[in-house]
C-alpha positions as CSV (number, residue, x, y, z in Angstrom):
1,X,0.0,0.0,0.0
2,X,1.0,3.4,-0.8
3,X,0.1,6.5,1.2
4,X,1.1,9.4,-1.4
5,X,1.0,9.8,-5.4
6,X,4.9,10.0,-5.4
7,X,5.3,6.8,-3.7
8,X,2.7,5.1,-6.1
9,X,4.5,6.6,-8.8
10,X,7.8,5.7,-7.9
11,X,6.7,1.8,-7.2
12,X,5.4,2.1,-11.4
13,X,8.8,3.4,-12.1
14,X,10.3,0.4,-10.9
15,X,8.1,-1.6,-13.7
16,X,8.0,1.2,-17.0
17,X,9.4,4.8,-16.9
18,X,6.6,7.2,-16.6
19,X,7.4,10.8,-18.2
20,X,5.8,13.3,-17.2
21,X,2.9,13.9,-20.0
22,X,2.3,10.1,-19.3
23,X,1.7,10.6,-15.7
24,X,-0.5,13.5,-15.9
25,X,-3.2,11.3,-18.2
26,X,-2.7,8.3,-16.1
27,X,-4.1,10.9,-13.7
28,X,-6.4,12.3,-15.7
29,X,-8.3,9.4,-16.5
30,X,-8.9,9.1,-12.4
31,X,-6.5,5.8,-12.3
32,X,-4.5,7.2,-9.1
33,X,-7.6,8.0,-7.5
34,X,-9.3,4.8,-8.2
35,X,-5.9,3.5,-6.5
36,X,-6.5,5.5,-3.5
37,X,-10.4,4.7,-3.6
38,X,-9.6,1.2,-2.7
39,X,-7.2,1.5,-0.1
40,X,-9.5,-0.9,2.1
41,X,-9.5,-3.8,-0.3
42,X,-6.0,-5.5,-1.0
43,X,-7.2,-7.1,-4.5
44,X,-9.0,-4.1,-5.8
45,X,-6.0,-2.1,-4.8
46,X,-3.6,-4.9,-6.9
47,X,-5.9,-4.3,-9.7
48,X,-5.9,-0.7,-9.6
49,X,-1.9,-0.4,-9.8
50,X,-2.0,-3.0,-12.6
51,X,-4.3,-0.8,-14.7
52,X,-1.7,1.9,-13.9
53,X,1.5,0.0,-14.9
54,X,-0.5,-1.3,-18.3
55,X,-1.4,2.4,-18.7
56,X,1.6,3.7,-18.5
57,X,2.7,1.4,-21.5
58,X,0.2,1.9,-23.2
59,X,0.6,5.6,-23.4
60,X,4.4,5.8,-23.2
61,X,3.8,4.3,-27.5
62,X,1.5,7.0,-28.3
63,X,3.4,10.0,-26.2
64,X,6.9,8.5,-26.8
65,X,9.9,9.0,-24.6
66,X,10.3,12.3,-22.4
67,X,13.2,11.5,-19.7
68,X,14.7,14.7,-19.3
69,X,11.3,16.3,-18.3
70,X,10.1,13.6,-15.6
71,X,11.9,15.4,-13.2
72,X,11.0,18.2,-11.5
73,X,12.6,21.1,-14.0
74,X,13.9,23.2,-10.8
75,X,16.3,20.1,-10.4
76,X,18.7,20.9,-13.3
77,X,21.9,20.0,-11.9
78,X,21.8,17.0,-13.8
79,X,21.8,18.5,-17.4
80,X,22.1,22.0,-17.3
81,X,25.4,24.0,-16.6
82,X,24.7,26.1,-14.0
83,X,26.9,28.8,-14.9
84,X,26.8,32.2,-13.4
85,X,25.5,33.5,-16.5
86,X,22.3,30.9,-16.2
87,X,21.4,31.8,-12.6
88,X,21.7,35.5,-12.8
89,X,19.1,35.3,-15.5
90,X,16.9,33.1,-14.0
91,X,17.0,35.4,-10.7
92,X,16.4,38.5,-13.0
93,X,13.3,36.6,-15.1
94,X,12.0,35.6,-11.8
95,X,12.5,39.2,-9.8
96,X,10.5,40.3,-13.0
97,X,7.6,37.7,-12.0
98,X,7.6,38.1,-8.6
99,X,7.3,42.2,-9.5
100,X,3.7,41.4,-11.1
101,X,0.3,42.4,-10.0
102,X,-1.5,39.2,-10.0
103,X,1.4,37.6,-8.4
104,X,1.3,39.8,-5.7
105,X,-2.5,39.9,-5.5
106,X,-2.2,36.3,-5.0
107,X,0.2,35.9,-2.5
108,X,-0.9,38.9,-0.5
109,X,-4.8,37.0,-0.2
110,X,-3.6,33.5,-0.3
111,X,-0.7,33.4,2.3
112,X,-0.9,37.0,3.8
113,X,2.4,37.9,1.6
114,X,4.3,35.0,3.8
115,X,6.0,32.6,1.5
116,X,5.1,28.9,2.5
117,X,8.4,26.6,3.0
118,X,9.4,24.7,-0.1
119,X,8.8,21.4,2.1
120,X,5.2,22.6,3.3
121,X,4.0,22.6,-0.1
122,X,2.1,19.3,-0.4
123,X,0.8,20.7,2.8
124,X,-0.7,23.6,2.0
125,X,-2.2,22.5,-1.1
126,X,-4.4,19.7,0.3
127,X,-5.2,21.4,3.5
128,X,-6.9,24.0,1.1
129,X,-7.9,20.8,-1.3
130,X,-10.4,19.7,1.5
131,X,-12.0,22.5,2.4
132,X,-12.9,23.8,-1.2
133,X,-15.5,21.7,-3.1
134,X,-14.0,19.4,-5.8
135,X,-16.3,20.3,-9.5
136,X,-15.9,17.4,-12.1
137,X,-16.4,19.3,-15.4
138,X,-19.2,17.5,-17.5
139,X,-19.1,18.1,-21.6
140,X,-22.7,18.0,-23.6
141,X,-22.2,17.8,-27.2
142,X,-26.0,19.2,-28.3
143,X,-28.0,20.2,-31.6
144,X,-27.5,23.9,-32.3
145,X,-31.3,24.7,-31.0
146,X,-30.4,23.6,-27.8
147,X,-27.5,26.0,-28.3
148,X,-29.5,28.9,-29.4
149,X,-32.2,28.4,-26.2
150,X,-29.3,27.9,-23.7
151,X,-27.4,31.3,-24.7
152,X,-31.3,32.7,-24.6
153,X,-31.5,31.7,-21.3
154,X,-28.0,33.4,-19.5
155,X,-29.3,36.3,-21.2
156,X,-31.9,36.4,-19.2
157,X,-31.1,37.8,-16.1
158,X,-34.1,37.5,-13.9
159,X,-34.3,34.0,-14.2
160,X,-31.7,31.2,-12.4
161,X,-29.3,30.3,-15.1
162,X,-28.5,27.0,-13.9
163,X,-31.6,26.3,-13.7
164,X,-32.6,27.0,-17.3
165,X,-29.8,25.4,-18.0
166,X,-30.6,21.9,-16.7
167,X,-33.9,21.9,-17.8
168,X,-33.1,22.3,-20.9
169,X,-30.7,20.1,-21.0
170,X,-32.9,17.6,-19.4
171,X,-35.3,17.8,-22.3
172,X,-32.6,18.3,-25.2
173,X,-31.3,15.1,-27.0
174,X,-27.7,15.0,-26.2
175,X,-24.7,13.4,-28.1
176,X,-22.4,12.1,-26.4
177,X,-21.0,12.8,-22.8
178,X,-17.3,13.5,-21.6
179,X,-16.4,14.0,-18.1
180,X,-13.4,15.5,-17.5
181,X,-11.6,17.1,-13.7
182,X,-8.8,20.1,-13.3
183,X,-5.6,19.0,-12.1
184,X,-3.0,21.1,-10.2
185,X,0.6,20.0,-10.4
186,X,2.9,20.8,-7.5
187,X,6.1,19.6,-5.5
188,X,7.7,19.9,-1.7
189,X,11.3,21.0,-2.7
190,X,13.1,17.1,-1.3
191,X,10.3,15.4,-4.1
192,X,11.7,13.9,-7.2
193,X,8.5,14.0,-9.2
194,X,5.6,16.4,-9.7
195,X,2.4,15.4,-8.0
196,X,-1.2,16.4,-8.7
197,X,-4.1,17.1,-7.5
198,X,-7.8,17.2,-8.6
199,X,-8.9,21.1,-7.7
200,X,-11.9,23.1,-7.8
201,X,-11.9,25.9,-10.9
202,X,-13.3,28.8,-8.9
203,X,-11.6,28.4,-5.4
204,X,-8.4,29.4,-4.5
205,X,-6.0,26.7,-6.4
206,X,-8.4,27.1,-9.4
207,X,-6.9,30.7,-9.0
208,X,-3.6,29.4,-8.8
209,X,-3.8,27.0,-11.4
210,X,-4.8,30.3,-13.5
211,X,-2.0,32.0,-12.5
212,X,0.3,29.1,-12.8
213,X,-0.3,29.0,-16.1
214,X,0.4,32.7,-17.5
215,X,3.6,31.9,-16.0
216,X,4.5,29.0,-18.1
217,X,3.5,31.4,-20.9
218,X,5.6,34.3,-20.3
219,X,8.5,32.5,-18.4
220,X,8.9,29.4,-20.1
221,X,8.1,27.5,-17.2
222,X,6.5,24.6,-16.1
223,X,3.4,24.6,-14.8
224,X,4.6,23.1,-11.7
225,X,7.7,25.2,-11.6
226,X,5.0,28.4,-11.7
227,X,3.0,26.8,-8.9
228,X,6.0,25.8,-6.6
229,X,7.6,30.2,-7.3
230,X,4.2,31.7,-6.0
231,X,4.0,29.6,-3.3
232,X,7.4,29.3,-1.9
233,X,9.2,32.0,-4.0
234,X,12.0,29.0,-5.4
235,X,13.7,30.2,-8.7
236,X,12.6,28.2,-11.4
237,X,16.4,27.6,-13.3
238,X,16.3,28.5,-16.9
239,X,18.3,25.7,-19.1
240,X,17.6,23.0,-22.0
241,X,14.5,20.7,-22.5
242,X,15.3,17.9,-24.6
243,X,12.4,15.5,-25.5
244,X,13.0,12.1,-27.3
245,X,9.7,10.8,-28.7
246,X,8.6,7.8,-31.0
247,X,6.9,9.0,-34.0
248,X,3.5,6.8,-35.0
249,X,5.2,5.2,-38.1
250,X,8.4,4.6,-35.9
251,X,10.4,6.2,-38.6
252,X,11.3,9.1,-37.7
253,X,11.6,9.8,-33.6
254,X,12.1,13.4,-33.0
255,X,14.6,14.6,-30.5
256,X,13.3,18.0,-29.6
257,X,16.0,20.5,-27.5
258,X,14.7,24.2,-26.2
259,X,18.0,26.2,-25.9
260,X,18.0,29.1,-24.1
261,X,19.6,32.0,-26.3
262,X,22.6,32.5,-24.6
263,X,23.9,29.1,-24.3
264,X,26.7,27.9,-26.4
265,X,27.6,25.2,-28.6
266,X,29.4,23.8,-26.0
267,X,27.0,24.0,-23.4
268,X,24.8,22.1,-25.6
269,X,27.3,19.2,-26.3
270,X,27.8,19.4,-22.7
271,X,24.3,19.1,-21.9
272,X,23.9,15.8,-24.7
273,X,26.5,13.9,-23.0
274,X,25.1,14.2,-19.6
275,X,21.6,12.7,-20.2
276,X,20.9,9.3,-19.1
277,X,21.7,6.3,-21.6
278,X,24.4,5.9,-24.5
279,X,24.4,8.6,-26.7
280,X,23.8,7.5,-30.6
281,X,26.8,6.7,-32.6
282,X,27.5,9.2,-35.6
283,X,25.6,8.3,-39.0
284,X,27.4,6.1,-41.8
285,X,27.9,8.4,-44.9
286,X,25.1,8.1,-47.4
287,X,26.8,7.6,-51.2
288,X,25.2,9.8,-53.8
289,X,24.9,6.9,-55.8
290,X,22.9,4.8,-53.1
291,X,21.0,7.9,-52.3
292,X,19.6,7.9,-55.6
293,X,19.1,4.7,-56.0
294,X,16.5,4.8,-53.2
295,X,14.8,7.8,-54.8
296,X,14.9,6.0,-58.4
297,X,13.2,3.1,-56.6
298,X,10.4,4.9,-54.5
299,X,9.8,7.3,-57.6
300,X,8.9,4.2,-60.1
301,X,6.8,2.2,-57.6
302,X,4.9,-1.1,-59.1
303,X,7.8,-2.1,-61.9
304,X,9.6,-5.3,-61.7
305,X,13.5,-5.5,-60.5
306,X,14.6,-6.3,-64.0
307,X,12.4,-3.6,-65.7
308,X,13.7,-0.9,-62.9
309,X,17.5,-2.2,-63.6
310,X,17.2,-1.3,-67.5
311,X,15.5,1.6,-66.8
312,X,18.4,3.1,-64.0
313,X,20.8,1.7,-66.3
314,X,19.3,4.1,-69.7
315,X,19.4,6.6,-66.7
316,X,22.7,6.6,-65.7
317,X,24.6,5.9,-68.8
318,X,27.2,8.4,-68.4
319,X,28.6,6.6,-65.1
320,X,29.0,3.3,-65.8
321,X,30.3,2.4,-62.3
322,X,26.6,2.7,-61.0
323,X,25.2,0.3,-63.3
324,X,23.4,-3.2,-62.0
325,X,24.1,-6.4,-64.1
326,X,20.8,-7.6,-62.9
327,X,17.5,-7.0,-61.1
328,X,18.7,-9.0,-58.6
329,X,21.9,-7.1,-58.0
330,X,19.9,-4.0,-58.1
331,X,17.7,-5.5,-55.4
332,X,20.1,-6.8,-53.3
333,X,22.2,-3.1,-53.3
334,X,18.5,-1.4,-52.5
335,X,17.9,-3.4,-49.5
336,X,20.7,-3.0,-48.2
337,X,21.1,0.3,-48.4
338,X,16.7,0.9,-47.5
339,X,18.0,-1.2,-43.9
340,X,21.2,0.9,-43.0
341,X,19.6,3.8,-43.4
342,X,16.7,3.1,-41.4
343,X,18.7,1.8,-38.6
344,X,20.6,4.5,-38.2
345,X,17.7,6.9,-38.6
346,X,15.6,4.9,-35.9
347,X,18.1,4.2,-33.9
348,X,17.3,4.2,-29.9
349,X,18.2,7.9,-29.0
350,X,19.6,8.8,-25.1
351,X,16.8,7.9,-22.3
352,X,14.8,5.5,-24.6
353,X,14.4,2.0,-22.9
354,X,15.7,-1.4,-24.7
């Protein structure tokens, strides 16, 4: 049994690797809760973390591999060089944040302008979890009439618009339901991982939730990394993202970097070598001549080897030293060329599992 989500998180680590994008729809789709919901009831329970490990499979294919941004981003000892230059623009970027209105409308209301300490966080936030209501946000997908009379009905003002509402909607055919909850993500400063939260939009982490994200806009911060500075003031550290993902045809898995403008070339190397797992070995050379011998072959789909070798043979007269005795040589060149190519190019990147 596990008491918090970052201990039933880090027990699924053990089993799959769980980035962060992962996490938050295993959350989303209320498996943690369930987990919680059945704390009294040891098989249920098993049950419950089994969905959750197959879930986390499941979805790791679809969102690919994330390592470098399971961990909190604050934490960026591990791949960022903290120069001097790096945390004297983080401080400045997050002086400039700390300067704003809402920030300080927030924390003046909230916490009676008195920072909270960074291992109080958890704290705080479901203290304040309990008390506000918890609203589950319900999606009606309805013919345009029902549309028309429902706008009708906010309009009018001396009537109770949640009333009108429902009965409308109680006498409208509906489409199709979705049910969906608001999340919060937060951290105590010792936790490895982001936890969440399900929160109410219009109380007071709804508000921060809000505010959390304008800060992820302007700052190019984490949500989490906006929540933790309002609360506790912490300097979110500016440095590179780097994303590996698995594309749907598995052809072509991206390896995404955001580089902060100032770093160097260096940095960046500096940066590639320190993420977990080997690092890619440098690309064989493609030949012009077998790099056209691909594009001769996917241009002229649906003709026969021996056809295909007379016709790249009238097509490359003038070098005789690219010319195929036989379909079957030709065939046997293009293969082998089509899989060395394709291994390199899918080829496990840094952080990807075996």
């Amino acid at each position: 049994m596990y008491n918090s989500e970052q201990e039933l998180r880090e027990a699924v680590e053990k089993i799959v690797s769980v980035p962060d994008e992962v996490w938050q729809e295993i959350c989303d789709q209320g498996l943690v809760e369930a987990y919680f919901d059945h704390s009294g009831d040891s098989d249920l329970r098993d049950e419950s973390f089994q969905d959750i490990v197959d879930a986390a499979k499941r979805l790791k294919k679809r969102f690919g591999s994330s390592r470098a941004k399971d961990r909190i981003r604050t934490h960026h000892s591990d791949t960022t060089p903290m120069t001097w230059r790096t945390r004297a623009i983080s401080a400045l970027v997050a002086r400039q944040a700390g300067e704003r209105e809402d920030v300080k409308e927030f924390r003046r209301e909230a916490l009676g302008d008195k920072l909270i300490v960074g291992g109080d966080v958890s704290k705080w936030v479901t203290n304040l979890r309990d008390k506000e209501p918890v609203l589950r946000k319900v999606s009606f997908f309805v013919d345009s009439d029902t549309v028309k009379r429902l706008m009708k009905a906010q309009l009018a003002a001396n009537h109770n618009r949640q009333e009108l509402g429902l009965a409308l909607l109680s006498n409208a055919q509906t489409h199709g339901v979705e049910y969906g909850k608001l999340l919060l993500p937060y951290a105590d400063e010792s936790d490895k991982y982001v936890q969440h939260t399900t929160i109410s939009p219009t109380g007071l982490l709804g508000r921060l939730k809000k505010l959390a994200e304008k800060l992820s806009g302007c700052y190019n911060w984490s949500e989490a990394e906006s929540v933790i500075f309002v609360l506790t003031g912490r300097i979110p550290y500016l440095g590179i993202d780097c994303q590996y993902g698995v594309s749907p045809s598995g052809l072509i898995p991206p390896v995404v970097l955001s580089i902060p403008s100032w770093f160097t070339a260096s940095n960046v190397a500096e940066v590639y070598q320190r993420l977990p797992g080997k690092p890619p070995k440098r690309p064989q050379a493609m030949t012009e001549k077998l790099a056209r011998l691909i594009m001769f072959v996917c241009d002229n789909p649906g003709h026969k080897w021996n056809d295909l070798c007379r016709l790249w043979n009238e097509h490359t007269d003038t070098k005789e030293s690219w010319q195929y005795d036989n379909g079957q040589d030709m065939s046997t060149a293009f293969n082998r060329a089509r899989k060395s190519l394709l291994k390199q190019t899918c080829a496990r990147r840094p952080g990807d599992n075996p």
